[in-house]
N, C-alpha and C positions, 0 to 999 in steps of 0.2 A: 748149539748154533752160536757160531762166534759173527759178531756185527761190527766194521767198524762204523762211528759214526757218519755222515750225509757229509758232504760238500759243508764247510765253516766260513762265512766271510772274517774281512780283518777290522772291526775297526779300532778306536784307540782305547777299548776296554783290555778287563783284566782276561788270561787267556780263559780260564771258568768260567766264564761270562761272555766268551764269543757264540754269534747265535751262526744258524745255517742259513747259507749264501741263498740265491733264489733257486741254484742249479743243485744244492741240497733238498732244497723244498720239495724241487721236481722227482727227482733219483728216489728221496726215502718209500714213499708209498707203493712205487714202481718194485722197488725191494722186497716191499711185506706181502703186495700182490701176487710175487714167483712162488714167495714162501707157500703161500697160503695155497696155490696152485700146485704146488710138488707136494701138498701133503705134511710138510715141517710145521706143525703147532706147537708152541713152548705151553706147559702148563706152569712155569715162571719167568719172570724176567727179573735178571741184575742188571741195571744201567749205571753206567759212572753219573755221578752228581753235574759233571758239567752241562751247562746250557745248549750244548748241538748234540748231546748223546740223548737228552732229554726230550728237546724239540725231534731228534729222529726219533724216538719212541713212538712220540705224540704219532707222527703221523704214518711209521706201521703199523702202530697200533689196529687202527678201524678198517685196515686189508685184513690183518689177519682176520677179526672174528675172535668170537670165544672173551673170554677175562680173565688172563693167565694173573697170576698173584705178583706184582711188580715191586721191587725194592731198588731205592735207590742208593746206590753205595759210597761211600765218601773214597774206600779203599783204592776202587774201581780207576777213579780219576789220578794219572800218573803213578800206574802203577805198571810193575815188569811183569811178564808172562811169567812168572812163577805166585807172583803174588792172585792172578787170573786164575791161575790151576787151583790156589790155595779157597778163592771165593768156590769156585765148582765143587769139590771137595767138600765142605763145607753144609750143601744144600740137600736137605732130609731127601731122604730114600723114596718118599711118597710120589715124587715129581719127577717123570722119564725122560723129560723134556726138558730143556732151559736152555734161553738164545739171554746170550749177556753180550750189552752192548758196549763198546769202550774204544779206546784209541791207539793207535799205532805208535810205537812198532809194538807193543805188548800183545795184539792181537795176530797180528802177521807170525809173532814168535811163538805164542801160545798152539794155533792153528798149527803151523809147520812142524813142531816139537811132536805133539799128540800124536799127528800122522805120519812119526818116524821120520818126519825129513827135515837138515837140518846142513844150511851150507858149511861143507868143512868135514862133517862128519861122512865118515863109508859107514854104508850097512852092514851089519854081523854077518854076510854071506860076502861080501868083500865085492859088490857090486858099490859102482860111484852112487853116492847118496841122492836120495830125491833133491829135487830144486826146494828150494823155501816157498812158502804160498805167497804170490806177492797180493797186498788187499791196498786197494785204491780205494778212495771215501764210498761210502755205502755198501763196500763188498761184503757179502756173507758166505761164511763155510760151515755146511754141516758134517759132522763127526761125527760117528755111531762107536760106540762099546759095549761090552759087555761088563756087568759088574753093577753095583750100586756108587756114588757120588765119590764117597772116598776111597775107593778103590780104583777112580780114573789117576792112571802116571803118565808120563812120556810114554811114546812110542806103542803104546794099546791103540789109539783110538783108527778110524778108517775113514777116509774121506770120501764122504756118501754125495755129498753134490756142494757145487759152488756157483756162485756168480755174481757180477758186478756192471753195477749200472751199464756199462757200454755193449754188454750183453746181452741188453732187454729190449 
């Protein structure tokens, strides 16, 4: 499950340190409620270190239920979708599950890569390529594969359900 994080207000903080707007506030738990309803339970969680990937944590958290094993990554924050595949990758074979939460465009790319689609790119059947996944704050995509953690690449994974706040 890829997250990005909630609605972030501005103020004259460092960007690490921006928390989530009140219309974040609203959206995240609204988020972890769908989860929790479709059945999508992490038995981990990667969250980038910033303060609104954090703060949306906090408050999927207690929709979903359960106590998935949470770490928070330094990596995670401004990092590129390759660097996102590298964290997944990464994560013991024990855990079938994992929603990592983080920031765009690295999630939008990581998400559209996995599922084969990729603006620019034709698919190997020479059919025009899928659209990119677009994720607006608090959107979440879940991806299914097959294989254990380091065996997820490109274009394996399947896009099992999505949605984002305007959809709830």
């Amino acid at each position: 499950m890829l997250l990005r994080h909630a609605k972030s207000d501005w103020p004259d903080v460092s960007d690490h340190a921006r928390p989530l707007a009140k219309r974040g506030r609203h959206d995240a738990p609204a988020v972890g409620r769908w989860l929790r309803e479709h059945g999508y339970l992490p038995d981990v969680v990667v969250c980038s270190t910033a303060r609104r990937t954090r703060q949306t944590w906090e408050l999927v958290a207690p929709e979903l239920g359960g106590s998935p094993s949470v770490t928070f990554e330094p990596r995670a924050y401004e990092a590129s979708a390759l660097t996102l595949l590298y964290l997944a990758q990464e994560l013991p074979s024990r855990y079938r599950a994992a929603l990592l939460i983080g920031h765009n465009p690295a999630i939008s790319d990581l998400a559209s890569s996995l599922a084969g689609s990729s603006a620019g790119r034709a698919a190997e059947d020479g059919a025009p390529p899928a659209p990119a996944i677009r994720f607006p704050t608090a959107a979440v995509a879940v991806l299914e594969f097959t294989g254990d953690w380091p065996a997820l690449t490109l274009g394996q994974a399947r896009l099992a359900g999505f949605t984002a706040p305007a959809d709830l």
